[in-house]
C-alpha positions in Angstrom: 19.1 2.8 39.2 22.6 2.1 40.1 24.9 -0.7 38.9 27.2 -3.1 40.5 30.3 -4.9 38.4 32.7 -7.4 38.0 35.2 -7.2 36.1 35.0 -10.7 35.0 31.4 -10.2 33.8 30.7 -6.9 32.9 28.0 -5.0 34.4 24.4 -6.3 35.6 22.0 -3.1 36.8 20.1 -3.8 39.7 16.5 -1.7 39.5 13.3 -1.3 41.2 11.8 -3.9 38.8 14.7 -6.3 39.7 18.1 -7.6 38.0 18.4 -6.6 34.6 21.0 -9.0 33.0 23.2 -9.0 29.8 24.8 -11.3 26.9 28.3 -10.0 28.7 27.3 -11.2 32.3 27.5 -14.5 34.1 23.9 -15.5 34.5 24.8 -17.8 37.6 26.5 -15.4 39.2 23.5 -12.9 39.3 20.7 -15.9 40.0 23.2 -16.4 43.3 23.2 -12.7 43.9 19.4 -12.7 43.4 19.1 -15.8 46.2 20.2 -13.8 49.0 17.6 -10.6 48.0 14.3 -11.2 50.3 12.9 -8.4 49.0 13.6 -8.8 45.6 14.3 -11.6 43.6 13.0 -11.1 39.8 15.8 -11.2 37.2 15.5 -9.8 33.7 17.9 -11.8 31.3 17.7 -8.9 28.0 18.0 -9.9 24.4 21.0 -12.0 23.0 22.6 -15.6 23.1 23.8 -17.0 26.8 26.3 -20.0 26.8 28.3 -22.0 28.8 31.6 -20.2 30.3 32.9 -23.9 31.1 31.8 -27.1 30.9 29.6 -28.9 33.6 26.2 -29.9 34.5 24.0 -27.0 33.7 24.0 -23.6 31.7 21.8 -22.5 34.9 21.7 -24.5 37.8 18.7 -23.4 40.5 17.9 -25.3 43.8 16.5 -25.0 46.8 18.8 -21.9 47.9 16.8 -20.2 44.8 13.4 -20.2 45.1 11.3 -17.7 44.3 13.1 -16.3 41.8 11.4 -15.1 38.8 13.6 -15.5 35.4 12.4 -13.8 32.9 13.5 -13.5 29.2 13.1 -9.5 27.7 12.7 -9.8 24.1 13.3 -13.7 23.3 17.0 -14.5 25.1 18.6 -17.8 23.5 19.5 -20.2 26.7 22.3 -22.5 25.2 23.9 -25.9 26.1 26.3 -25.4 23.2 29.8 -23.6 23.3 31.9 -24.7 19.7 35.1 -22.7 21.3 34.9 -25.3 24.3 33.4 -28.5 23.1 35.8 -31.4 21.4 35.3 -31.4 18.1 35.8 -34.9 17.7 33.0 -35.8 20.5 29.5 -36.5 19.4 28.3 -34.3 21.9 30.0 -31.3 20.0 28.9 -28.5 20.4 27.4 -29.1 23.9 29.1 -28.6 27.0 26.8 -28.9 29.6 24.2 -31.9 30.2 21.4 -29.3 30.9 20.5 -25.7 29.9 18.5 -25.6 32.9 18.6 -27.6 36.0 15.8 -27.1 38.5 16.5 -28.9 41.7 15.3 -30.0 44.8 13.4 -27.4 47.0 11.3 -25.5 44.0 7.9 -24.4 45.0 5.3 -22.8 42.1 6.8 -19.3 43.1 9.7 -20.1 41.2 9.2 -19.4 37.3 11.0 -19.5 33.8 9.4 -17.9 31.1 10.0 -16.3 27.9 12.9 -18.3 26.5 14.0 -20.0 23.9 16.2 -23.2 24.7 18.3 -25.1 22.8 21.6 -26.6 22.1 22.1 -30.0 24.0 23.6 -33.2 22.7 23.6 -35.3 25.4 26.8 -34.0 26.8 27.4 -35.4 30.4 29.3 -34.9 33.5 29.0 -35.5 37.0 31.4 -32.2 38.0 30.2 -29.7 40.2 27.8 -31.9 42.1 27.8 -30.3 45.5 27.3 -26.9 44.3 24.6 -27.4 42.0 22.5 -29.9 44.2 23.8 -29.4 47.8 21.4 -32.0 49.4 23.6 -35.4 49.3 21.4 -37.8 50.5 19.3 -37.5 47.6 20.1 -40.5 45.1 21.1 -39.8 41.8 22.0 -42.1 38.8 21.4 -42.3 35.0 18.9 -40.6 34.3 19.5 -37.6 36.6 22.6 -37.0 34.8 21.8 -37.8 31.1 18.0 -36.8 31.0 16.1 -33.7 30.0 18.4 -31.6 27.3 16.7 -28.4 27.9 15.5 -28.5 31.2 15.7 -31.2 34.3 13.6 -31.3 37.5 14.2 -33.0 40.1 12.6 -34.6 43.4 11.0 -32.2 45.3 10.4 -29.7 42.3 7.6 -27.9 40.9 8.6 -24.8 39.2 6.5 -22.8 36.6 7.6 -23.4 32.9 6.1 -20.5 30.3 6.3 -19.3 27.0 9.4 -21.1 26.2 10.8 -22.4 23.0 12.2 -26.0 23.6 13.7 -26.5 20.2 16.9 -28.7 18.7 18.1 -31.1 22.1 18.9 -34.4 22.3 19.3 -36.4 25.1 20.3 -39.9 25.8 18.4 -42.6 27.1 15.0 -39.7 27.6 13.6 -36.4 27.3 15.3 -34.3 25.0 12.9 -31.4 25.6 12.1 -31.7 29.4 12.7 -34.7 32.5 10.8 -34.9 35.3 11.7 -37.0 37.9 10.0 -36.8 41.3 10.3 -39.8 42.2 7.1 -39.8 43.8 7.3 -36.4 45.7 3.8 -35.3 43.8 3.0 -33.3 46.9 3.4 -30.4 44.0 3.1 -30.7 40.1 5.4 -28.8 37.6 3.3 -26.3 35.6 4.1 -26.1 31.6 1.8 -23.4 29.4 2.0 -21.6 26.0 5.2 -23.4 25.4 6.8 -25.1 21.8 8.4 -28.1 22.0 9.9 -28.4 18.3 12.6 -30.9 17.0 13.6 -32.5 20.3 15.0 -36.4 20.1 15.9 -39.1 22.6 17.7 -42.4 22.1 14.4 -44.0 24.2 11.2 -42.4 25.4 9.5 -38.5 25.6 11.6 -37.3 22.9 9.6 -33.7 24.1 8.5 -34.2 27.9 9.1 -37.6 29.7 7.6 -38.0 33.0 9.9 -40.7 34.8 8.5 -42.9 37.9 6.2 -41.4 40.5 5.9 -37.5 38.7 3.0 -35.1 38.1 3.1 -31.9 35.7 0.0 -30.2 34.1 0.5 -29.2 30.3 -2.0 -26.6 28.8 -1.7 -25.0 25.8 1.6 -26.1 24.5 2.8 -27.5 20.7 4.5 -30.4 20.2 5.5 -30.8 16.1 8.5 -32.8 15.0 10.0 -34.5 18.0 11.5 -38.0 17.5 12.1 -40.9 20.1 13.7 -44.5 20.0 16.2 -42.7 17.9 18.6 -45.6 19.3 18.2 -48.8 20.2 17.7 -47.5 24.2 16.6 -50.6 26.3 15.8 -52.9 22.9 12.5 -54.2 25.0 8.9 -52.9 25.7 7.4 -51.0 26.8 10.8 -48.6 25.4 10.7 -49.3 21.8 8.0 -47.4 20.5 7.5 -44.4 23.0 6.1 -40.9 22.3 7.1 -37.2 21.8 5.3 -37.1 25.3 6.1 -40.5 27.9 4.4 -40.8 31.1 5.7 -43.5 33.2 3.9 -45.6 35.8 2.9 -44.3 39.0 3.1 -40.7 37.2 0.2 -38.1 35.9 -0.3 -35.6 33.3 -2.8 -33.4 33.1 -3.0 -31.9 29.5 -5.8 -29.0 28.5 -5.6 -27.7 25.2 -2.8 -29.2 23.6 -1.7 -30.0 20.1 0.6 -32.6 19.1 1.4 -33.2 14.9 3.6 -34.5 12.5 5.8 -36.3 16.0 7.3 -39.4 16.2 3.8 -41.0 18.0 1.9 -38.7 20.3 1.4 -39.4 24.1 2.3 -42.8 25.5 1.0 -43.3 28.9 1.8 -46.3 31.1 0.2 -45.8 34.3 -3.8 -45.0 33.9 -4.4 -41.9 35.9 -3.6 -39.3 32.9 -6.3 -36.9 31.8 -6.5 -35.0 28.1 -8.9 -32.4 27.8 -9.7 -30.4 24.8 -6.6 -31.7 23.1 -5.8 -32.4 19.5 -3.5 -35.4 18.0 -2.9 -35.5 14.3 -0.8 -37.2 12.4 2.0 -38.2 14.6 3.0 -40.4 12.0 6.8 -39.5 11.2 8.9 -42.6 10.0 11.9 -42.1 12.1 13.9 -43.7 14.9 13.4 -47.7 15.6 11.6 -49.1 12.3 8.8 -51.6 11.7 6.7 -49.9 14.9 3.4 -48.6 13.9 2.6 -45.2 14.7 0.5 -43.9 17.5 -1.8 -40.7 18.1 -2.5 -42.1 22.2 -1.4 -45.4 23.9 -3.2 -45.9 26.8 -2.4 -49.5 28.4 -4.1 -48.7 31.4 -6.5 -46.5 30.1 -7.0 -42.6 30.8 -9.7 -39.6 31.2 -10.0 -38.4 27.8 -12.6 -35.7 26.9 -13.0 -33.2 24.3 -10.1 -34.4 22.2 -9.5 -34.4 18.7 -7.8 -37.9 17.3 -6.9 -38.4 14.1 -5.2 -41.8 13.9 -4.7 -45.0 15.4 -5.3 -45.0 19.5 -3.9 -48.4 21.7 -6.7 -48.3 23.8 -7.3 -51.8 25.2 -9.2 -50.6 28.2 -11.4 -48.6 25.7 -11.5 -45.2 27.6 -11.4 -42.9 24.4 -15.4 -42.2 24.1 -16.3 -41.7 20.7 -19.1 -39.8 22.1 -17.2 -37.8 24.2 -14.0 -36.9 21.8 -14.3 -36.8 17.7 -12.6 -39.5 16.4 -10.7 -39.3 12.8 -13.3 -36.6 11.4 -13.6 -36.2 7.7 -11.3 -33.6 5.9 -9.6 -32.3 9.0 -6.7 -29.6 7.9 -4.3 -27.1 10.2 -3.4 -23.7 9.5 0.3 -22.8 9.5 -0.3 -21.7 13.0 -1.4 -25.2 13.6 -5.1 -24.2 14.2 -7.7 -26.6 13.5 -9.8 -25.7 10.5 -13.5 -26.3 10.6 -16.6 -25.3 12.9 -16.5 -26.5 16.7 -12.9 -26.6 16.9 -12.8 -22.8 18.1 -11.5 -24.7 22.3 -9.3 -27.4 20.8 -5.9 -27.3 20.9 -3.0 -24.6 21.1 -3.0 -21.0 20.1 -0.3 -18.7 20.0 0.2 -16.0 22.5 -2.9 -17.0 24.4 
């Protein structure tokens, strides 16, 4: 073992597992060092709170220079947008800093992965600083929502990292996707990967207060929580389809696949606008939270275009005007239907659906 400084940072200790990192480091600064290691490119981030050293776009910034690398929290490492000794006070983005914890760019295959992590702390802070460095190639377009979407983490174009084990609690992000963005843009020639993950008290002004998959995206979500995340917090676009949106939004020409999930007590569970979305062993319950935009009824699914749905638990309304939710092949509002504080579903057959902890 042997260890290489800077005075500026402290100490990081490269080892045979890979780069072991420390509250007192610059993250960044190690994720570049880690960039240029072919042999090596796995990065330990040890037990504590990481946050901003200045404001900009990203806490972490990784793009096509960086993949492959591995980031992986020891312990449960706190990922921050929020700084309180940098931030205006007087801003309503206080205490954020940065318009992302994470920013996963353009050039991200599946070997890159983020696990074990608990992120937190945006506000919908935004800037455009920095732009060159954190997403070198120019000719890709960027706008709106590249900048003010996806609180915790935003991917982007030609994307498709591995998101595990994280916690995605506490961000807001204006006009979407407090808890995650994806934006492809119709670059599905990959699909980001989210499992075992919490998404927990996430908001945004318009749509996918938890996950919001913007035009032409793909992601597969299995075995992830979704409990208390609020959209249409503002009044956003003030026209449908973006008044009454989900804790999850999937836009048109976009997909989700989601196995084993468990959505309760959100804001409305999944609304999907573009018909090629499947749910698989899945449970919604309850999604019935009066918060954000009033006079909208709640929504367990809202499936416009309609959806594969099998296996699923539903208890609740469903929009469902192409009537793809089989009552024979899901079970519809059964009788007496009760979680466990783990968010288990009590009763007999139930053992597949929805998420479990640690598995």
């Amino acid at each position: 073992m042997f260890c290489l400084g800077c005075p500026r940072t402290g100490a990081y200790e490269l080892r045979e597992d890979g780069y072991h990192v420390f509250p007192s480091d610059d993250l960044q600064q190690v994720l570049n060092v880690a960039a240029t290691n072919t042999a090596l490119k796995t990065v330990l981030i040890h037990e504590g709170t990481y946050a901003p050293r200045n404001p900009g776009q990203a806490l972490i910034y990784l793009n096509r220079a960086h993949d492959g690398i591995r980031l992986l929290g020891v312990g449960r490492p706190v990922l921050t947008a929020a700084n309180p000794d940098l931030a205006d006070r007087s801003a309503r983005s206080f205490p954020a800093v940065v318009n992302h914890v994470v920013y996963c760019g353009d050039g991200l295959s599946t070997n890159t992965i983020l696990a074990h992590f608990r992120l937190t702390g945006a506000n919908h802070f935004v800037t455009n600083s920095l732009q060159d460095v954190m997403e070198p190639d120019r000719s890709i377009p960027k706008g709106r929502f590249y900048y003010g979407d996806g609180g915790a983490v935003k991917i982007y174009h030609r994307s498709y990292p591995v998101l595990r084990d994280l916690e995605i609690v506490d961000n807001y992000c204006s006009p979407c996707a407090g808890g995650v963005s994806i934006q492809h843009e119709g670059a599905t020639n990959g699909a980001v990967l989210i499992e075992n993950c919490v998404f927990r008290g996430n908001r945004a002004e318009v749509t996918g207060a938890a996950l919001d998959l913007l035009w032409g995206s793909e992601a597969r979500v299995v075995n992830c929580l979704f409990v208390g995340n609020i959209s249409n917090t503002g009044p956003g676009e003030g026209e449908n389809p973006f008044s009454n949106n989900g804790a999850v939004t999937v836009f048109p020409r976009s997909r989700v696949q989601m196995e084993r999930c468990t959505l309760t007590g959100n804001r409305n569970g999944v609304d999907e606008l573009g018909g090629r979305s499947s749910f698989v062993d899945s449970l919604f319950f309850r999604n019935t939270v009066k918060a954000g935009v009033a006079g909208l009824p709640r929504f367990e699914l809202d499936l416009q275009k309609g959806g594969d749905v099998r296996g699923c638990v539903i208890a609740g309304r469903i929009l469902d005007p192409s009537k793809s939710v089989s009552p024979r092949a899901n079970r519809i509002d059964p009788p007496g239907l009760e979680l466990s504080g783990d968010f288990v579903p009590k009763g007999e057959g139930l053992e597949k659906v929805g998420y479990r902890k640690g598995k």
